[in-house]
Backbone atoms as SQL, in Angstrom:
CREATE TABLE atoms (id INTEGER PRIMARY KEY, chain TEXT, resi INTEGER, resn TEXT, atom TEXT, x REAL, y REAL, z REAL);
INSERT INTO atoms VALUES
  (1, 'A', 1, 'UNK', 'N', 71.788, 70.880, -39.949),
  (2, 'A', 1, 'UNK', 'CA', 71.313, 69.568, -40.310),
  (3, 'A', 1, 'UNK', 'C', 69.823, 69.505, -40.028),
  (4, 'A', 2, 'UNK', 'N', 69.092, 68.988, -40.946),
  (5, 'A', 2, 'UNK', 'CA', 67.812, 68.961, -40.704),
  (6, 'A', 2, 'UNK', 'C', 67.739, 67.156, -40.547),
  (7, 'A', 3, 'UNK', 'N', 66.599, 66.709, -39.244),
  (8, 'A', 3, 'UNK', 'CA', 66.371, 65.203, -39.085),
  (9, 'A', 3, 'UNK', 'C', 65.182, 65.435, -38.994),
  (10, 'A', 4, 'UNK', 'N', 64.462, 64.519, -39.565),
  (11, 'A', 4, 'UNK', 'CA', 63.220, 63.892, -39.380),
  (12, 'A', 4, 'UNK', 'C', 62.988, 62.087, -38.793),
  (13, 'A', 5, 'UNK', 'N', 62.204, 62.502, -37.640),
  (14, 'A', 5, 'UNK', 'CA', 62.557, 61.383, -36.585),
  (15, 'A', 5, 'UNK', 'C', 61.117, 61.070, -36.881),
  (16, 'A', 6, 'UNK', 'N', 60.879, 59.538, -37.601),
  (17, 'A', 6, 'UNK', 'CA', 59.304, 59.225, -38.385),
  (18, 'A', 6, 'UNK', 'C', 58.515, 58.785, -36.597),
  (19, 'A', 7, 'UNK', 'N', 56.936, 58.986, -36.564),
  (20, 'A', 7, 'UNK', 'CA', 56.332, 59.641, -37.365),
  (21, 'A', 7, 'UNK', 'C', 56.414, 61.135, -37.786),
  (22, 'A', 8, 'UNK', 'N', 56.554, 61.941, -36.589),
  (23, 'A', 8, 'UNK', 'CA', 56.373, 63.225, -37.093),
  (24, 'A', 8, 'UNK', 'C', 57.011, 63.956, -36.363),
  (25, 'A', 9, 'UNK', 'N', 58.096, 63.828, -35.990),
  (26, 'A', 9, 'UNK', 'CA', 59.120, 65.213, -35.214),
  (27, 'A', 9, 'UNK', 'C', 60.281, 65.499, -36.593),
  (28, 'A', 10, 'UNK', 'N', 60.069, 66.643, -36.326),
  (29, 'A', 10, 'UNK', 'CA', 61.383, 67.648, -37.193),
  (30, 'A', 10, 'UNK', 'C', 61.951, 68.250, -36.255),
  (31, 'A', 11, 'UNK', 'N', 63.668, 67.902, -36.576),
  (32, 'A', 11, 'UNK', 'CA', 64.208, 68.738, -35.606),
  (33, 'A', 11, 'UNK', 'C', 65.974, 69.452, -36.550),
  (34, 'A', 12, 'UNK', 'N', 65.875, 70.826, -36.434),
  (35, 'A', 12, 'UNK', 'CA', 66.682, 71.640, -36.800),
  (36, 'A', 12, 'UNK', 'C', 67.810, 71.653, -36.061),
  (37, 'A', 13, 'UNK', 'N', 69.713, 70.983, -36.535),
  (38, 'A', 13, 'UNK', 'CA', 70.442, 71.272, -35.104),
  (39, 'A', 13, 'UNK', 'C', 71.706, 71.234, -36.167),
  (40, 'A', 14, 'UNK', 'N', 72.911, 72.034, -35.189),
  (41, 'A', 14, 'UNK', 'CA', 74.068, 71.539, -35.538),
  (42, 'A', 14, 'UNK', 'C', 75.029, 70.125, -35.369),
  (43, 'A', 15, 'UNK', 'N', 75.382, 69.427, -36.080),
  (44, 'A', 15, 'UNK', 'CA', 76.236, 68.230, -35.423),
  (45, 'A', 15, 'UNK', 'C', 76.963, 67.782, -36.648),
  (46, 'A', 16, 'UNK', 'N', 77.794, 67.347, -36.551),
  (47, 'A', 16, 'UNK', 'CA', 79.313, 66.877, -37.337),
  (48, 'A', 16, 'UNK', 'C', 79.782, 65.765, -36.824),
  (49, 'A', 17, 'UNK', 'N', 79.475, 64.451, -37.089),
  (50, 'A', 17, 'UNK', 'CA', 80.006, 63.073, -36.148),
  (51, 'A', 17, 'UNK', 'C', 79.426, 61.981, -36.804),
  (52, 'A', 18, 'UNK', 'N', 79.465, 60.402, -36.035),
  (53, 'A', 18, 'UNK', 'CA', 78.913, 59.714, -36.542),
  (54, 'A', 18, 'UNK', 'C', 77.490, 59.114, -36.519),
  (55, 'A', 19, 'UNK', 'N', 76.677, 58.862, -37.270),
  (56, 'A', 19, 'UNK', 'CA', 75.083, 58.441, -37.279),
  (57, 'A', 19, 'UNK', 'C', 74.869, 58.233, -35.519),
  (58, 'A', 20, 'UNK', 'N', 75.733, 57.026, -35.208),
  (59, 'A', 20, 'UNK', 'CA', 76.094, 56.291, -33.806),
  (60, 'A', 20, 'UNK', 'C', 76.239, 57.421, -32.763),
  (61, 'A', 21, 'UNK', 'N', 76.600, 58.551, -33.077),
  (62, 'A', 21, 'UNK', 'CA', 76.803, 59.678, -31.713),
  (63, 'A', 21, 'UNK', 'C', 75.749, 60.348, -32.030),
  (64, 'A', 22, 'UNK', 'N', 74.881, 60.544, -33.409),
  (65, 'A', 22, 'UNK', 'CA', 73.738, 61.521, -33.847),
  (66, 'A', 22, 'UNK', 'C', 72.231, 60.554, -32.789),
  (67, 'A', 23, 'UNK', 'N', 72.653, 59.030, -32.417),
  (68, 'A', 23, 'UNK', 'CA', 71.399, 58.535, -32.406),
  (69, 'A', 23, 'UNK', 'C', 71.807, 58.782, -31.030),
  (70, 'A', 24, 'UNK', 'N', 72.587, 58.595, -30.583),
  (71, 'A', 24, 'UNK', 'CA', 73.351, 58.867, -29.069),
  (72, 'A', 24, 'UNK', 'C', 72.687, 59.688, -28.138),
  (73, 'A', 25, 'UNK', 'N', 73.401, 61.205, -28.975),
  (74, 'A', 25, 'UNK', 'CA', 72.773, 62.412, -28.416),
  (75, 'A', 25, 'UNK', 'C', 70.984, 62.598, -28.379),
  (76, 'A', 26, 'UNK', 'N', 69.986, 61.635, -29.668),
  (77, 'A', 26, 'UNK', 'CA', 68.743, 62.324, -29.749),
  (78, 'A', 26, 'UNK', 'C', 68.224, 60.936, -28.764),
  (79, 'A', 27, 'UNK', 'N', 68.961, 60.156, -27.954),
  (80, 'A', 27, 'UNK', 'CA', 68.550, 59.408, -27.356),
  (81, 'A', 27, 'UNK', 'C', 67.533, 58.492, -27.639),
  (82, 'A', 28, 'UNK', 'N', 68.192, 57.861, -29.085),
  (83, 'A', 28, 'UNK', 'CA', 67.435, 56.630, -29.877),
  (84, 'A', 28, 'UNK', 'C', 68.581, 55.441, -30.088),
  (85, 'A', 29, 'UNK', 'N', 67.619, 54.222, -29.817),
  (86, 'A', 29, 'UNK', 'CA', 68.505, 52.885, -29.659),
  (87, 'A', 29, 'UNK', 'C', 68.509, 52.463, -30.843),
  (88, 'A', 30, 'UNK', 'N', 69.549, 52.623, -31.572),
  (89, 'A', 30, 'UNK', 'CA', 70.128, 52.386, -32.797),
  (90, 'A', 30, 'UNK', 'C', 69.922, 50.791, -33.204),
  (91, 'A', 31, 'UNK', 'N', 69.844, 50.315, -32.349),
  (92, 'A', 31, 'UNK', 'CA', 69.321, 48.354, -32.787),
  (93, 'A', 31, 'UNK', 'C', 67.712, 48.476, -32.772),
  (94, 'A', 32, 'UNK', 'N', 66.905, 49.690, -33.217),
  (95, 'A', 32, 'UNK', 'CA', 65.477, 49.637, -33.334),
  (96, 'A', 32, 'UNK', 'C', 65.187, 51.183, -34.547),
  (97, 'A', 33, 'UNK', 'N', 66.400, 51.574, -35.088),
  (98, 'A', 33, 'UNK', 'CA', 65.966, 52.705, -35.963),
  (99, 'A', 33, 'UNK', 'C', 66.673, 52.214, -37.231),
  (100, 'A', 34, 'UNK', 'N', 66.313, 52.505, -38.809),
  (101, 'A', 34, 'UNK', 'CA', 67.418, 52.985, -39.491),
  (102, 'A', 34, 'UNK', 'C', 67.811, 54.150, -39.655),
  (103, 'A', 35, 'UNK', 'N', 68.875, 54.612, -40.684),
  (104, 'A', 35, 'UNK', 'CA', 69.578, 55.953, -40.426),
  (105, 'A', 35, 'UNK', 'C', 69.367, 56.162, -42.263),
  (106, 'A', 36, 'UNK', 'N', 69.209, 56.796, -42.452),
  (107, 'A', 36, 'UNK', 'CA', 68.717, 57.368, -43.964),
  (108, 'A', 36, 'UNK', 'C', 69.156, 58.910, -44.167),
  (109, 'A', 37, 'UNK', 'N', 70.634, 58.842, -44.775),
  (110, 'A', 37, 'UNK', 'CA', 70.932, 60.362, -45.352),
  (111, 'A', 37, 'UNK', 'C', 71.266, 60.489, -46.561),
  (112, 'A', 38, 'UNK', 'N', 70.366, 62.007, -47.076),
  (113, 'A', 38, 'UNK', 'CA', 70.096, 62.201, -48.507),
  (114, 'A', 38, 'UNK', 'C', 69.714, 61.361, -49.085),
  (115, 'A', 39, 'UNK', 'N', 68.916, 60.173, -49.069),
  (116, 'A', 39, 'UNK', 'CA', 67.646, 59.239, -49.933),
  (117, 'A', 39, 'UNK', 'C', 68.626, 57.830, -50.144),
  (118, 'A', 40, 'UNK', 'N', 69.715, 57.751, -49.280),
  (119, 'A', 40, 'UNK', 'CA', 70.206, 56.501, -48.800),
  (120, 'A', 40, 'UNK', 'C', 70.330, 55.800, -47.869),
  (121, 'A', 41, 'UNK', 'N', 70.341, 54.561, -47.105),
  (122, 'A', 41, 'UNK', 'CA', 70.397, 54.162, -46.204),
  (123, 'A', 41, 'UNK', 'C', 72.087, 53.509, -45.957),
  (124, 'A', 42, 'UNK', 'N', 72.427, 54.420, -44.398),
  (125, 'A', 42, 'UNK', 'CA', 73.833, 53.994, -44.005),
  (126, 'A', 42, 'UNK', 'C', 73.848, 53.015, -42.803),
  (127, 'A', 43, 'UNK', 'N', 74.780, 53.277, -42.463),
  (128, 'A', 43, 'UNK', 'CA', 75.015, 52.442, -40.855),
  (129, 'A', 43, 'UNK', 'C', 75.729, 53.267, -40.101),
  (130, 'A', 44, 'UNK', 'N', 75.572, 52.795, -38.915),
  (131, 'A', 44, 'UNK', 'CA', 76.059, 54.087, -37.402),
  (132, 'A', 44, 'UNK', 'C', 77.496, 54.268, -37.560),
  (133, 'A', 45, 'UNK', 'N', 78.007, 53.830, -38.769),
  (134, 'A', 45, 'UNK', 'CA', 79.722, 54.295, -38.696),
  (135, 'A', 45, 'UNK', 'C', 79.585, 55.753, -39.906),
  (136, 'A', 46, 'UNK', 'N', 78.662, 55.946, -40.261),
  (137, 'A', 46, 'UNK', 'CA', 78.658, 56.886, -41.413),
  (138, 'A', 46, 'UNK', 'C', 78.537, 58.671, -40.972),
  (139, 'A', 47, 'UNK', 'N', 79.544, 59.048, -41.320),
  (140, 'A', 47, 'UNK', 'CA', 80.015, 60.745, -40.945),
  (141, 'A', 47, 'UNK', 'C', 79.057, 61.311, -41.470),
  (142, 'A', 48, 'UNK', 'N', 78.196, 62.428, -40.460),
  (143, 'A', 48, 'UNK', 'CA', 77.445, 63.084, -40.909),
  (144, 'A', 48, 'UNK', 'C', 77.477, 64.812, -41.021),
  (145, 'A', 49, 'UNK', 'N', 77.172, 65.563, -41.190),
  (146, 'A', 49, 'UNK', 'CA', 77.251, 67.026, -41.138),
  (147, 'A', 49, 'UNK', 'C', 75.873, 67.818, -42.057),
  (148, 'A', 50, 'UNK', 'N', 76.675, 68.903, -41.484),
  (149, 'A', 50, 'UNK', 'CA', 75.561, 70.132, -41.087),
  (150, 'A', 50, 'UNK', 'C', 75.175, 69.989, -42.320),
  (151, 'A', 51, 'UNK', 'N', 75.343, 70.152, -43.615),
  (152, 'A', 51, 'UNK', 'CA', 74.351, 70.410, -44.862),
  (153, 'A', 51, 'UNK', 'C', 73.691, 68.884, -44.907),
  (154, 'A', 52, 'UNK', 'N', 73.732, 67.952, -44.309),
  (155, 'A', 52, 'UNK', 'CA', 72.711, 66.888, -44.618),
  (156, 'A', 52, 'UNK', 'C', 71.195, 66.744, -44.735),
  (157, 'A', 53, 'UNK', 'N', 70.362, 66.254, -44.856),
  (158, 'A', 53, 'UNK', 'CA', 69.144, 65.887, -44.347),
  (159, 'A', 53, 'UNK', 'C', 69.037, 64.238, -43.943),
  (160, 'A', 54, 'UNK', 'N', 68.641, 63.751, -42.773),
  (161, 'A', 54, 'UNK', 'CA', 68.598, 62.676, -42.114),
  (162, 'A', 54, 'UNK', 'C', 66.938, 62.321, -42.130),
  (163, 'A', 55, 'UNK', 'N', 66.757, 61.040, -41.890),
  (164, 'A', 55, 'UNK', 'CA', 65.482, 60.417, -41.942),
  (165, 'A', 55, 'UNK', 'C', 65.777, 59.415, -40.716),
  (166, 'A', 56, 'UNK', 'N', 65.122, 59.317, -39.888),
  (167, 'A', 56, 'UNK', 'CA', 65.480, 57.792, -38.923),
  (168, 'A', 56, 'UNK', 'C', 64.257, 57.274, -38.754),
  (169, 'A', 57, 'UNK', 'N', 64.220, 55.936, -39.106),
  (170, 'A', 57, 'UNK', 'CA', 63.137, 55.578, -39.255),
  (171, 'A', 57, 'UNK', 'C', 63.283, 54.257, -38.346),
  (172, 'A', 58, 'UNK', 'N', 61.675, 54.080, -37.386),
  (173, 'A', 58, 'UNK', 'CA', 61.823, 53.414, -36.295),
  (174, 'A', 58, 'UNK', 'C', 61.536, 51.524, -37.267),
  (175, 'A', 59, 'UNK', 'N', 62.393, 50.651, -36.350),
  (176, 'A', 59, 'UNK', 'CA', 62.008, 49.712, -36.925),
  (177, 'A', 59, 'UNK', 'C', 61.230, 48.346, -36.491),
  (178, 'A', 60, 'UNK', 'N', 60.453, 47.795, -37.301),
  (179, 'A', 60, 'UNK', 'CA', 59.193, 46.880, -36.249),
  (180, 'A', 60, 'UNK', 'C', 59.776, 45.884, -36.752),
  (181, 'A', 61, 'UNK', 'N', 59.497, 44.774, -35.809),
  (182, 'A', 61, 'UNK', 'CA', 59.096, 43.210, -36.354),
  (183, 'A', 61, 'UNK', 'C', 58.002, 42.581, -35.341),
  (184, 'A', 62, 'UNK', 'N', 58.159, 41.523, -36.107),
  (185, 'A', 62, 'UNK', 'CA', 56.613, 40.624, -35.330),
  (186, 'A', 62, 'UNK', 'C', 57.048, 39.149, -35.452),
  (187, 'A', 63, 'UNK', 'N', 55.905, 38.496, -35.515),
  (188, 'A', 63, 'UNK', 'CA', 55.993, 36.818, -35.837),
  (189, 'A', 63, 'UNK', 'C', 54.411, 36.769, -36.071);
């Protein structure tokens, strides 16, 4: 599985599970990222595996 964690870390790994255990393990708080696999956007219940490519992209707000 290849992830790209924005801005700029690439990281090469094995894993088979859900978005929710993928953000788990890379120790990102899932109520501040989205989860983007293969040029869609899912949610932390969505099964992922080894031929994927992942995008997590951090998320802002303001006022």
């Amino acid at each position: 599985m290849q992830v790209f964690i924005e801005p700029n870390r690439h990281i090469n790994m094995r894993f088979n599970g859900s978005a929710a255990s993928l953000l788990k393990k890379l120790r990102l708080n899932q109520d501040s990222v989205l989860i983007v696999k293969n040029g869609k956007l899912v949610t932390e219940k969505e099964r992922l595996g080894e031929r994927d490519n992942i995008k997590i992209m951090r998320v802002f707000s303001g006022g």
